[in-house]
ZAVOLUM-648124 format. One record per atom (N, C-alpha, C): residue in one letter; x negated, y negated, z. Coordinates in pm, whole numbers, plus 32768, in hexadecimal, padded with zeros to 4 digits. Layout:
BEGIN
aXYZ;...
% end
This chain:
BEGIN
x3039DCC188A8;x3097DD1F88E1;x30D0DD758871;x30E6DDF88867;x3107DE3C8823;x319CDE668811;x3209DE7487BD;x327FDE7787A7;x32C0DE988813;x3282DF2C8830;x32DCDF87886D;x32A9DF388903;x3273DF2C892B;x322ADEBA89CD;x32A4DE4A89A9;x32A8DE07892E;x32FADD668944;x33A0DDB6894E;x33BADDE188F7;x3465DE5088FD;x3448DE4189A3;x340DDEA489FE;x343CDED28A82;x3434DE618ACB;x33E8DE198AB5;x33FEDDB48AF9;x344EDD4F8AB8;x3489DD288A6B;x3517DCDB8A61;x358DDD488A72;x35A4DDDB8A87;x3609DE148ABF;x35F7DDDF8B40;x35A5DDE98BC5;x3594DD948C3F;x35D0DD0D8C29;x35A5DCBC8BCE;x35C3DC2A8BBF;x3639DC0B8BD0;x369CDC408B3C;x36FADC478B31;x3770DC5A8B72;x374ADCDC8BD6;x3794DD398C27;x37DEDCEA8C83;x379BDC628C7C;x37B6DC0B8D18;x37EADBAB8CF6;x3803DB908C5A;x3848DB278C27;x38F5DB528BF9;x3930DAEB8BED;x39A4DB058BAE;x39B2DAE48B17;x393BDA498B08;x3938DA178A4B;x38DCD9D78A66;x38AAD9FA89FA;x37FAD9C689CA;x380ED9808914;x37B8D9388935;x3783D913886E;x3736D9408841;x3733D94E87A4;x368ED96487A1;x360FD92987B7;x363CD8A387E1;x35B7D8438819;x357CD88388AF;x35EBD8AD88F3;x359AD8EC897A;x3543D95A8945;x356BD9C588EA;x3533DA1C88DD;x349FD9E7888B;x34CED978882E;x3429D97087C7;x33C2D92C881D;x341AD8DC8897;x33B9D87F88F9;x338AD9028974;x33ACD91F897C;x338DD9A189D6;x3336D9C789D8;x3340DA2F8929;x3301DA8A8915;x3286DA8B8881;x3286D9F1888C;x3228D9CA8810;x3234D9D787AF;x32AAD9DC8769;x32E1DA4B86F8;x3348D9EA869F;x333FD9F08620;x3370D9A385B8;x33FBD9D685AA;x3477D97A855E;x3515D9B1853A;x350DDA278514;x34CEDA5684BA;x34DFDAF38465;x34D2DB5F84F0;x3464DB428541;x3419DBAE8589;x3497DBBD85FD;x34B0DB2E8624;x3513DB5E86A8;x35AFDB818651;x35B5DB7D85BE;x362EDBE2859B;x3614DC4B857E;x35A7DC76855A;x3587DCF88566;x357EDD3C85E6;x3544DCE98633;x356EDD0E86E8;x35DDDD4E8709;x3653DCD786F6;x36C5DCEA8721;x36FEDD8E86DF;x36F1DD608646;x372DDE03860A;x3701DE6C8662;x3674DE848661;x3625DEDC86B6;x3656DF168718;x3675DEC08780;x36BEDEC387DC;x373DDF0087DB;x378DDEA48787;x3800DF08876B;x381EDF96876B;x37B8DFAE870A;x377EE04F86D4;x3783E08A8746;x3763E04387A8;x3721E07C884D;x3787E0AD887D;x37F5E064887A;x387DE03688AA;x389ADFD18938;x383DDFA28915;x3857DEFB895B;x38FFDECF8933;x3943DE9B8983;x39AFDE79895A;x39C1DDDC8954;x399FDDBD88CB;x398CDD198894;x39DFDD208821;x3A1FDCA98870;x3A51DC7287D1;x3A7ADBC887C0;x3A7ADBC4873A;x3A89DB2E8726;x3AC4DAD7874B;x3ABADA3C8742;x3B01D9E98782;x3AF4D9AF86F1;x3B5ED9778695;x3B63D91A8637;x3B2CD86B866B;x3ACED8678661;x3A61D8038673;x3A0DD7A585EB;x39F0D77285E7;x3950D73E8587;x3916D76185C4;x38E0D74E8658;x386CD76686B0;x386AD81486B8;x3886D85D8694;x387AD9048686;x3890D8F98719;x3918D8F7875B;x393FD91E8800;x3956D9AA87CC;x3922DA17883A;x3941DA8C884C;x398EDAAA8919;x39B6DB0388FE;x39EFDB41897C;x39ECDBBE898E;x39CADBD78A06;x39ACDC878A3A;x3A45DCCB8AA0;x3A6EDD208A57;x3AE5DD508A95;x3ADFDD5A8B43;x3B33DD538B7D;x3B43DD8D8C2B;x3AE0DE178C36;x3B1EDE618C03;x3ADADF0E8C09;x3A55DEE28BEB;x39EDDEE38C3C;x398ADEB38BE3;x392BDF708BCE;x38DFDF528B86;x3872DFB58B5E;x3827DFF78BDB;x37FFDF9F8C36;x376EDFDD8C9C;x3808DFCF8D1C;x37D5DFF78D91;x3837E0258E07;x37E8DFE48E4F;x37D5DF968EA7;x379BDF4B8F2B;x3746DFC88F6F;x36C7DFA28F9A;x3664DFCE8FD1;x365FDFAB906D;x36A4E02890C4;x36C0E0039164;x364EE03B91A4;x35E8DF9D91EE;x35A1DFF19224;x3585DFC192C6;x3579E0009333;x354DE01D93A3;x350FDFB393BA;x3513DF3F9447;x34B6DEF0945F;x3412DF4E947F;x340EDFC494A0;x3395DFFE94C9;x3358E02A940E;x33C0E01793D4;x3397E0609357;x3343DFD29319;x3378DF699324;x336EDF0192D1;x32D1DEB79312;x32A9DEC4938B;x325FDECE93F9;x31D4DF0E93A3;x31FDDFA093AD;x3195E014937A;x3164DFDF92D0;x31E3DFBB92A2;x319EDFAB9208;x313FDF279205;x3186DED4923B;x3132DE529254;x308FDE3D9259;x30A1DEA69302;x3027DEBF92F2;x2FC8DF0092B9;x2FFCDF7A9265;x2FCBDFB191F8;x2F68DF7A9176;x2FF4DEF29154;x2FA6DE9490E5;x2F6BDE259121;x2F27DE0491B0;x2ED4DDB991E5;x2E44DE1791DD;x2E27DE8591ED;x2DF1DF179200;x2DABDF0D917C;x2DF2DF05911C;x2DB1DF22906F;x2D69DE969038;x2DCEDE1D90A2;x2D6ADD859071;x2CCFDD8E9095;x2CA2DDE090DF;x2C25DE0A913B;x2BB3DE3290D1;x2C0ADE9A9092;x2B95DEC18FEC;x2B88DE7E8FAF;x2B0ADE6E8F60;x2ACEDE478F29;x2B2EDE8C8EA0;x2B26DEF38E8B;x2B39DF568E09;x2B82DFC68E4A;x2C0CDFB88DF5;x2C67E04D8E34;x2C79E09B8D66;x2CB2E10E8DA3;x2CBBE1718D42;x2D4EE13A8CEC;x2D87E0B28D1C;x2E21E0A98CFC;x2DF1DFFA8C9A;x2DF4DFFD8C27;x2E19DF9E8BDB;x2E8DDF358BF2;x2EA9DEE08C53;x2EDEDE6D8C81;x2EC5DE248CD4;x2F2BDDA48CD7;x2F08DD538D1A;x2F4DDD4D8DA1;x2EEEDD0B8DE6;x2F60DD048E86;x2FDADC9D8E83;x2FAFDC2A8E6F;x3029DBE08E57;x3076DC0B8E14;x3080DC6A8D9F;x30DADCA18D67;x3114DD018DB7;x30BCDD0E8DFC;x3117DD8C8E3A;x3170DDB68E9C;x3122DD1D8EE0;x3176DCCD8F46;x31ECDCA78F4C;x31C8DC478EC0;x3261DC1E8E96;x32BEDC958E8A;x3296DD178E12;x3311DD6F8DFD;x3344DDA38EAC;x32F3DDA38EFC;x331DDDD28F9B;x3364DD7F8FDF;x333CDD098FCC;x33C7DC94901A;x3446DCA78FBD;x342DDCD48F5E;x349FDCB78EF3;x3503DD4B8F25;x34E5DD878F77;x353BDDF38FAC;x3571DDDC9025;x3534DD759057;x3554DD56910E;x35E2DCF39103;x35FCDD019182;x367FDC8A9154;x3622DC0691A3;x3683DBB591C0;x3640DB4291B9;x362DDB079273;x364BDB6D92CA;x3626DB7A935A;x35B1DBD39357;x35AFDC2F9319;x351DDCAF932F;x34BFDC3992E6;x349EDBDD9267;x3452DB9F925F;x341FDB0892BD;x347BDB079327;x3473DAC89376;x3423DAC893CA;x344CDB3D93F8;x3400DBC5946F;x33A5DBC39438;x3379DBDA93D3;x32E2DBE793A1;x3260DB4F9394;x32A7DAEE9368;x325FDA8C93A2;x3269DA5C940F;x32C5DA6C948B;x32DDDA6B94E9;x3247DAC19539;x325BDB289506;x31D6DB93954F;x3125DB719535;x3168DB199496;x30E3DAEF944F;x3081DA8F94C9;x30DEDA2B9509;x30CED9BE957A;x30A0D9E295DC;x30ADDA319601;x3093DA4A9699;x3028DAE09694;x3027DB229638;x2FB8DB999626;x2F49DB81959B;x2EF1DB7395BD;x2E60DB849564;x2E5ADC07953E;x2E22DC3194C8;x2E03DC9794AB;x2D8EDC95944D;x2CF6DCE9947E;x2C8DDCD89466;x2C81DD749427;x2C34DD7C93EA;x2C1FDDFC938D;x2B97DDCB939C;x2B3ADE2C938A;x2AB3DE3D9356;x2A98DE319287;x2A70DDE29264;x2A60DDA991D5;x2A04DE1B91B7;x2A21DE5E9159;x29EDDED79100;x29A5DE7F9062;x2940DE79905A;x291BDE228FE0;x28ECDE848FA8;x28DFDEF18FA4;x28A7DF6E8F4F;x2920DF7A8EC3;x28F9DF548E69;x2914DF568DD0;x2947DFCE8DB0;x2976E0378D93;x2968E0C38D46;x29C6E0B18CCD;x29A5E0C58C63;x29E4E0EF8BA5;x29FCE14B8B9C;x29F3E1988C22;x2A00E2288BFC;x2A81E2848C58;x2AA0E20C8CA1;x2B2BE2238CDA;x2BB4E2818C99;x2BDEE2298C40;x2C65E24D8C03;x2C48E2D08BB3;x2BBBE2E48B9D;x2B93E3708B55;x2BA1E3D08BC7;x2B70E3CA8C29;x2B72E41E8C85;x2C03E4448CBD;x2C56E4008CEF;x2CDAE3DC8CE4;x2D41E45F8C8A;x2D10E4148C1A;x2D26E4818B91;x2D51E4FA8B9E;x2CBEE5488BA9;x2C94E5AC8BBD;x2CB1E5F78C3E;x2CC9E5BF8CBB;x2D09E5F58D0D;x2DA4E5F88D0A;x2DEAE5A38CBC;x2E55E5C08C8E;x2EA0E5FB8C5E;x2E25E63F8BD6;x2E32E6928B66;x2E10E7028BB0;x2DE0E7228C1F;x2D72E7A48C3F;x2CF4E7CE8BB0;x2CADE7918BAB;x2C61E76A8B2B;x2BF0E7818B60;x2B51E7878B3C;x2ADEE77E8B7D;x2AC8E6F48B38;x2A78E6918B69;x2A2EE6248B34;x2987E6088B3B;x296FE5ED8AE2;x28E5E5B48AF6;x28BDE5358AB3;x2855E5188B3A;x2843E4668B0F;x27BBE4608AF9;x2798E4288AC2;x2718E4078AA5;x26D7E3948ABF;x26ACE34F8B1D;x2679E2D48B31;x261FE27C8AA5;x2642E2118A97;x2613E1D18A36;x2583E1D78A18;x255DE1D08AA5;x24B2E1BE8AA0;x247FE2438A99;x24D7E2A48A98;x247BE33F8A3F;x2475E32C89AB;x24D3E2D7896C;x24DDE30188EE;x2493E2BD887C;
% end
């Protein structure tokens, strides 16, 4: 996981806590004493609002005001996205570099704790079948790119070259 990926996701983490150690953070996030104080500073920088707890165990605490604002969303909204990231488990190969469980998780991590209810609640009683796409493409996130950029692209298949 890359800095700026582990930072946004312990602003989420955090956001929901009132005091953490640095053992949650190094058990967490795989990450040795130096790295999760360099974290924390980081953060700071961000303006995360943390500050110390006089401890041995490095207790920290995140002010009331927190940094991120609660994410209100629509049972039809929460519905639509759902099925969205059931939709992308179907590919084989998407143009987007992650994981679903990750992504899952950051999406429950916005719901309160009745909309994730509702959602395995719906999980029970509705199946949802997609057609399995096993077609491979490397050439996705290039394409992606380039329609992004308004760019022309060209690909070259391996077996021309």
């Amino acid at each position: 996981m890359k800095k700026s990926e582990r930072l946004n996701d312990m602003i989420r983490y955090l956001n929901s806590r009132e005091f953490f150690n640095l053992s949650d953070l190094m058990d967490k996030y795989n990450i040795s004493k130096s790295t999760a104080l360099r974290d924390i500073s980081s953060l700071e920088q961000l303006g995360m609002p943390i500050f110390s707890v006089h401890s041995r165990h490095g207790r920290y605490g995140t002010l009331k005001h927190r940094l991120l604002s609660p994410i209100i969303f629509t049972l039809d909204e929460v519905y639509a996205l759902y099925f969205a990231m059931l939709t992308l488990e179907s590919y084989e190969s998407t143009p987007f570099h992650l994981s679903g469980n990750k992504l899952n998780e950051k999406f429950e991590n916005c719901l309160s704790k009745e909309q994730i209810k509702q959602i395995y609640q719906m999980k029970e009683v509705l199946q949802f079948e997609a057609y399995q796409h096993n077609n491979v493409s490397q050439f996705l996130d290039k394409i992606l790119q380039s329609i992004l950029n308004e760019i022309s692209c060209k690909i070259i298949p391996t077996y021309l070259v």
